[in-house]
C-alpha positions in Angstrom: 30.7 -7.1 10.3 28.4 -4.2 8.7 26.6 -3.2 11.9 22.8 -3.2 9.3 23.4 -6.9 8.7 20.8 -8.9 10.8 21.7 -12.2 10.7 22.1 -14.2 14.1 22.6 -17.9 13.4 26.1 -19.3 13.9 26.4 -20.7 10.3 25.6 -17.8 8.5 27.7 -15.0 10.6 30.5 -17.4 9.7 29.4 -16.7 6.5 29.5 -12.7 6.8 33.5 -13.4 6.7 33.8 -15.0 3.0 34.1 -12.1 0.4 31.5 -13.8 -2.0 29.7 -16.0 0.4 30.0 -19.7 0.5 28.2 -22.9 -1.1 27.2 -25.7 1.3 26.8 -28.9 -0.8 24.8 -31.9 -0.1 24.5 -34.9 -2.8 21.7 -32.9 -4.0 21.0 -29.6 -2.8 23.4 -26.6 -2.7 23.1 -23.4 -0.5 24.4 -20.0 -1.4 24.6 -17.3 1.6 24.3 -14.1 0.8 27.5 -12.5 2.6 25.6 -9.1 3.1 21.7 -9.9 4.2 22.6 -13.4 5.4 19.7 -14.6 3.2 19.8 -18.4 2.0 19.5 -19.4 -1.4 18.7 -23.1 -2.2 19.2 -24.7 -5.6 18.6 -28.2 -6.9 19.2 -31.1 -9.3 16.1 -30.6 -11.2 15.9 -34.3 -12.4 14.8 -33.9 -15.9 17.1 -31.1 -17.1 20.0 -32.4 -14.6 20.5 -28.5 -13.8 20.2 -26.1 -10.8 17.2 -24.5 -10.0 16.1 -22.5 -7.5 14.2 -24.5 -4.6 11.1 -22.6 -3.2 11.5 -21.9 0.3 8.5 -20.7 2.3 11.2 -18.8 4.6 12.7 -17.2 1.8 9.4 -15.5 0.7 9.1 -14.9 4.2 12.0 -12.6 4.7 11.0 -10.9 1.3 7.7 -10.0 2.6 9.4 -8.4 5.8 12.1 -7.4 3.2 9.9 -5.6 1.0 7.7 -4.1 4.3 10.6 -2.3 5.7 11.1 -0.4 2.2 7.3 0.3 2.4 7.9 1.6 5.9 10.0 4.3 4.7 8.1 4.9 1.7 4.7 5.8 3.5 6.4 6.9 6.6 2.5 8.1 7.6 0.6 5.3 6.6 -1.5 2.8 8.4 0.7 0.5 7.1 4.0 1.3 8.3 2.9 0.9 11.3 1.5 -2.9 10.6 3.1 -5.8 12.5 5.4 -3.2 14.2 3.2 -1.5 16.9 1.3 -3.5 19.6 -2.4 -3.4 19.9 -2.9 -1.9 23.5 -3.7 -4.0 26.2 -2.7 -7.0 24.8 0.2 -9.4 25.0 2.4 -9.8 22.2 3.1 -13.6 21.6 4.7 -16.1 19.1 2.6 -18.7 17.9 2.3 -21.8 15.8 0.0 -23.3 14.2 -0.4 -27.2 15.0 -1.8 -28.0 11.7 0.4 -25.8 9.5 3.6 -26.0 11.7 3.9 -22.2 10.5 5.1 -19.3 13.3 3.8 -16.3 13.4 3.1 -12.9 15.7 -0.1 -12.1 18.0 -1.0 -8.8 19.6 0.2 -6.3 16.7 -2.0 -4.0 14.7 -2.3 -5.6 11.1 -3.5 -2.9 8.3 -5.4 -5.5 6.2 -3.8 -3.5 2.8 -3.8 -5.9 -0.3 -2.2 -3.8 -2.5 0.7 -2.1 -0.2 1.2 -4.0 2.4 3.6 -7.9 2.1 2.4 -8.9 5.1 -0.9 -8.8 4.7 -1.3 -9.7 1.5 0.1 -12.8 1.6 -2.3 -13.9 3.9 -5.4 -12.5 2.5 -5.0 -13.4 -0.9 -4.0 -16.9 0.0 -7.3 -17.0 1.6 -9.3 -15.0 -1.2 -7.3 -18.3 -3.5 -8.9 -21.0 -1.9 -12.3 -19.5 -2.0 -11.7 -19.4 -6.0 -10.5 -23.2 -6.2 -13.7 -23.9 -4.1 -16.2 -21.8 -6.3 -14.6 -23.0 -9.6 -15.3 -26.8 -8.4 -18.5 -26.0 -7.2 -19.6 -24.4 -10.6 -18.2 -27.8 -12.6 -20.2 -29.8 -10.5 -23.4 -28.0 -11.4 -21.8 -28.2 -15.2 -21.5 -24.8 -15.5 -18.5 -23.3 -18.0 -15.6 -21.1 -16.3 -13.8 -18.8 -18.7 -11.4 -15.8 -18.2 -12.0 -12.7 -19.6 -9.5 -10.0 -19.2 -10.2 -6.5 -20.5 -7.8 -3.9 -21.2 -7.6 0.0 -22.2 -5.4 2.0 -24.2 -2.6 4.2 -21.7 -0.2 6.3 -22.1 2.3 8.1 -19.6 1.0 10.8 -19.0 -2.2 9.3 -17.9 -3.7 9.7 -14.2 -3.4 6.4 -12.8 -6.5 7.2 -10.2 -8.1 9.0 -12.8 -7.7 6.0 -15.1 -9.0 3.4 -12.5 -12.5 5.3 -11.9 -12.9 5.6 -15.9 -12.0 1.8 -16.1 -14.6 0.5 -13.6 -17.0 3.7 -14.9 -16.6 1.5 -18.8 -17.0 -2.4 -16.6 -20.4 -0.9 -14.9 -21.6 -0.1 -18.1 -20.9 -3.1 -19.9 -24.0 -4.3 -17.5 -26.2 -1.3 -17.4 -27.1 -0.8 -20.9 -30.1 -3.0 -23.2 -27.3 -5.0 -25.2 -25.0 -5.7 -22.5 -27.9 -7.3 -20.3 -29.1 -8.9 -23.4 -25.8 -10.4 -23.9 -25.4 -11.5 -20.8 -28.6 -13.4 -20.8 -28.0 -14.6 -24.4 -24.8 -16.4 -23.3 -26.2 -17.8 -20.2 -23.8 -15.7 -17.6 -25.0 -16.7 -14.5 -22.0 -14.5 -12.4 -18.7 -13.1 -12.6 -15.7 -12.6 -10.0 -13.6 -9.5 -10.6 -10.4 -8.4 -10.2 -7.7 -5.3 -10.9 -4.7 -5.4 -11.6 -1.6 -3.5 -12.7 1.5 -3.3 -14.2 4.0 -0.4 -15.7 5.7 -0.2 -18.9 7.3 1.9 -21.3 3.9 3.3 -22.1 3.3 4.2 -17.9 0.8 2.6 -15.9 -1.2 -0.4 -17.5 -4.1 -1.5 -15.0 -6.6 -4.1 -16.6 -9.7 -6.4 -15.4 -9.5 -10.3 -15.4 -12.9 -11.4 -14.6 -14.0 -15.3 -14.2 -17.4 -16.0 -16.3 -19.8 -18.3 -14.9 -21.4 -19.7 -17.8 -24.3 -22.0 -18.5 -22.5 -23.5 -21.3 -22.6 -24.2 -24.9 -21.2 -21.1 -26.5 -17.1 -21.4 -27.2 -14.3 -18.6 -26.1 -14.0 -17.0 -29.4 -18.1 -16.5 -29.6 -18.3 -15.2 -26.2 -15.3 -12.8 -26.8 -16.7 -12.3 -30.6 -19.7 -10.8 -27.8 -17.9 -8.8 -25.2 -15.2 -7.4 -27.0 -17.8 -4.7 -29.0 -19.9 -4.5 -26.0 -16.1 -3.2 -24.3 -15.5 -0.8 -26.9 -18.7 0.9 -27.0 -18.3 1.0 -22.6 -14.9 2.6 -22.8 -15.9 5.1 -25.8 -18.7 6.6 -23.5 -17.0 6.7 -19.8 -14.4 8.7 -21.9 -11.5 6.3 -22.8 -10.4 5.7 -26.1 -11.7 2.6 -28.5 -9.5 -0.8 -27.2 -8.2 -2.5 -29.9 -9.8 -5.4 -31.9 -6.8 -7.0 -31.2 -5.8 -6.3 -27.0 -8.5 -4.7 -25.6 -10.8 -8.3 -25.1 -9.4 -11.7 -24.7 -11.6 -14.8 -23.1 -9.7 -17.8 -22.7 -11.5 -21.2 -21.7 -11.8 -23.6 -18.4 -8.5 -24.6 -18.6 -7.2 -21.1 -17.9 -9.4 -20.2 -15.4 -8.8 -23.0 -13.4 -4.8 -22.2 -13.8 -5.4 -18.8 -12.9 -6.9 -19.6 -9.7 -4.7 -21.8 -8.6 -1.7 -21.6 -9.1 -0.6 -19.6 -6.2 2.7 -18.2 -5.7 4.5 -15.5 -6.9 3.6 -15.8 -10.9 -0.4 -15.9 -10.3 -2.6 -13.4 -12.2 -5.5 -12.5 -10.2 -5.2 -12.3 -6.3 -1.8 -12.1 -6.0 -1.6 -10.4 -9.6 0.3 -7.2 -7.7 3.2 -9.8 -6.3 4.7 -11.4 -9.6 7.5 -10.2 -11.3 6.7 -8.3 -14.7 7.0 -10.0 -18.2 8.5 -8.6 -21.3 10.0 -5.6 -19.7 6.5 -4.3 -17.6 7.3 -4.5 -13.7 4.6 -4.7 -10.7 4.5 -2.9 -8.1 6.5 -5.3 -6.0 9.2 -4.9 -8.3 9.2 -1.4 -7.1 9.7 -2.3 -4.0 12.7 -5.1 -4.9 14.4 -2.1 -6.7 14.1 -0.2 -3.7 15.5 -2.3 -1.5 18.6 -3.5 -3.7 19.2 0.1 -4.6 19.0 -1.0 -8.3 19.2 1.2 -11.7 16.4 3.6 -11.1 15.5 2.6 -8.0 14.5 6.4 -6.7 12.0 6.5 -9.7 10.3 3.4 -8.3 9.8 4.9 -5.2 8.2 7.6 -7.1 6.0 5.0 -9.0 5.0 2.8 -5.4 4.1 5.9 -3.9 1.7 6.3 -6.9 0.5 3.3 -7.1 -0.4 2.5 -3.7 -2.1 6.3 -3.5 -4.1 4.9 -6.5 -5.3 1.7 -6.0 -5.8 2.7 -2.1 -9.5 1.3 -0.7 -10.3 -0.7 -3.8 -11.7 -4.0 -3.7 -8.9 -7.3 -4.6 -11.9 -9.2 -5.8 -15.6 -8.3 -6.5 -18.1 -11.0 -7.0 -21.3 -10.1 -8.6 -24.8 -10.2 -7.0 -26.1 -13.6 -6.4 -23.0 -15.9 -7.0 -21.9 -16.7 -3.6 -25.3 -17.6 -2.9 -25.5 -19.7 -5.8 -22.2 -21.7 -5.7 -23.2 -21.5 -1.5 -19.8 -19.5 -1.4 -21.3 -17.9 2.2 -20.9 -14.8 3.1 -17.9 -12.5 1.8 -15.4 -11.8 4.7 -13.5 -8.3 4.3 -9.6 -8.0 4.0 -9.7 -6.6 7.6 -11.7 -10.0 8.7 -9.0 -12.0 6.7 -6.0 -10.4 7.8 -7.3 -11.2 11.6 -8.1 -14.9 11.0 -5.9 -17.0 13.7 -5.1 -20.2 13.8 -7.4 -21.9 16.2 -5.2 -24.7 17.3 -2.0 -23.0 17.7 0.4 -23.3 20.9 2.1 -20.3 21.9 5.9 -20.7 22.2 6.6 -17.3 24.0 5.4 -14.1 24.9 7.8 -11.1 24.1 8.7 -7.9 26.2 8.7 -4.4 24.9 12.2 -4.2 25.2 12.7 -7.5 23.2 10.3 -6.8 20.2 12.4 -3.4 19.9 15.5 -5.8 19.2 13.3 -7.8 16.8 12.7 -4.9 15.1 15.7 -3.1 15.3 17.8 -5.9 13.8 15.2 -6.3 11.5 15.0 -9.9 12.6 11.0 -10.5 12.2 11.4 -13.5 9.6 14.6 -14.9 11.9 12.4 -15.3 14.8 9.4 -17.1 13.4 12.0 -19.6 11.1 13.9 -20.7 14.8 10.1 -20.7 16.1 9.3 -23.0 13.7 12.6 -25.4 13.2 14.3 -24.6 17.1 11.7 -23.7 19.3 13.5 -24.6 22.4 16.3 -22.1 21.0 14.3 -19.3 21.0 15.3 -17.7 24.7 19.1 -17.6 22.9 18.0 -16.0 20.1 16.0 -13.4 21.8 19.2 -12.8 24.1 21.4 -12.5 21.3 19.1 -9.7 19.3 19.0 -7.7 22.3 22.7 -7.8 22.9 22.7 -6.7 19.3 20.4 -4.1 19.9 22.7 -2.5 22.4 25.5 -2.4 20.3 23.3 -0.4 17.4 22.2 1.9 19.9 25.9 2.7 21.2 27.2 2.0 17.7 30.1 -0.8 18.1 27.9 -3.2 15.8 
């Protein structure tokens, strides 16, 4: 057995000794384990098509998040990040937990860095958060019959622009949108009671592509087309004088109406486009910067250049703001008041039972095995199997350390 594999479970090291892996079948479900990570893949009968499809698995994204965190590890070796969910806040006990209401594991007592745009962990679990304060705003606003459109604004790039350099310009052109006689006179012409903001970016064959999608809170009665017909001249002039070129008539504004927005902030998972804008996978050829990361870790075509491009991209985008609501809305829609990432990525579940409390010398095995993920899923499905696992990991850990694994 490769002595980096860090699978525990009975099933799947009997799984390690098939060359290609091995499918379990059930009358509807099949499982492919990978033979090198252990990692489960589930497909089903989708019922219309009468193929295979993938079956989401909340453990799954799980392990990609710790996945993707250990390349991030190595990649900022000095950050604030790498040491997220991996050191222990001092004087405190670290402890599994799970959430009664949820049935969803997770760690106590380690320093959490509260990054959106580097870090897997904490991402996940701010922007999930940061999504249901959309869904609640955007049902809030219909109920007072206000309109909810999407505007997203975009800039001409090329590669040899300054990413950073290109991210103050953009938010220098937004602010001035707003500033200026005809953008407030626009603004009160259409009726736009608020916006919510957010940044996002992806890389092409043309470099870095960052953009705005913003969420207009309308009064109603003017269409998509009229309130782009507005914005999108109001964009170039913006660009033009914070010292961008002139977006096109054709990319550089695009509002699309309610029926957008409301998909946009809510449907979650890996393929959204606002919160979690940085986690999907690119389309037509563009990546995100958590396909860097997959590249990384699979050691993929290229993969060294996307280390080069994470790096940049996390240096970039580094203390900016996932969301921005404008002056006034929260109160408006009684949102309350904003909590920060750091506030988020802190929240704990109120009602949850611990199921242990780890030593040092134990969360060194978690972490040397790179188990993280393991724990919480036999935390979840096996609590009462927990002491085993822990005992196995750390007989694992020994053999790492002496090198027979």
């Amino acid at each position: 057995m490769d002595k980096n594999n860090t699978m525990v479970c009975d099933r799947n090291t009997e799984a390690l000794k098939e060359p290609l892996g091995i499918y379990a079948k059930t009358p509807s479900t099949h499982e492919f384990i990978d033979p090198l990570t252990g990692l489960i893949t589930r497909f089903k009968i989708d019922p219309k098509s009468r193929e295979y499809v993938e079956e989401i698995d909340p453990s799954r994204f799980r392990w990609e998040r710790f996945a993707y965190k250990s390349v991030v590890n190595q990649l900022l070796p000095t950050s604030r990040t790498s040491k997220c969910m991996r050191w222990r806040v001092p004087k405190q006990s670290l402890q599994i937990l799970k959430s009664q209401e949820h049935n969803k594991a997770f760690y106590t007592g380690l320093q959490i860095c509260a990054s959106v745009w580097a870090c897997p962990v904490c991402a996940a679990k701010i922007s999930e958060r940061r999504r249901a304060e959309l869904v609640a705003a955007l049902a809030v606003a219909r109920s007072m019959g206000m309109q909810v459109y999407l505007l997203t604004l975009t800039v001409p790039h090329g590669l040899g622009d300054d990413l950073k350099a290109l991210l103050e310009q953009i938010h220098k052109a937004y602010s001035k949108t707003s500033s200026g006689r005809a953008g407030q006179n626009i603004r009160k012409l259409l009726g736009l009671r608020g916006t919510v903001r957010a940044l996002e970016t992806t890389y092409g064959v043309n470099g870095f592509h960052p953009h705005l999608h913003i969420l207009l809170f309308l009064d109603g009665g003017f269409s998509p087309a009229s309130v782009q017909n507005a914005f999108a001249p109001l964009w170039q002039q913006a660009c033009m004088r914070a010292g961008l070129p002139r977006p096109s008539d054709e990319h550089g504004c695009r509002v699309d109406d309610g029926t957008y927005a409301a998909a946009y902030a809510s449907k979650w998972g890996l393929e959204s486009e606002l919160t979690k804008s940085h986690t999907k996978k690119g389309r037509n050829g563009s990546r995100t910067p958590w396909d860097f990361l997959r590249a990384v870790l699979d050691k993929s075509e290229g993969w060294q250049q996307a280390a080069i491009l994470f790096r940049t991209y996390a240096e970039a985008f580094k203390g900016k703001r996932q969301l921005y609501w404008s002056n006034g809305l929260r109160d408006l829609l009684a949102m309350g008041e904003q909590a920060s990432d750091e506030e988020l990525a802190a929240v704990q579940e109120d009602s949850a039972l611990m199921l242990a409390e780890l030593t040092d010398e134990q969360w060194r095995a978690i972490l040397r095995t790179k188990s993280e993920s393991i724990v919480l899923d036999m935390a979840e499905t096996h609590p009462q199997a927990l002491p085993v696992l822990l005992a196995s990991l750390l007989e694992r850990a020994k053999k790492f350390v002496t090198g027979t694994g």
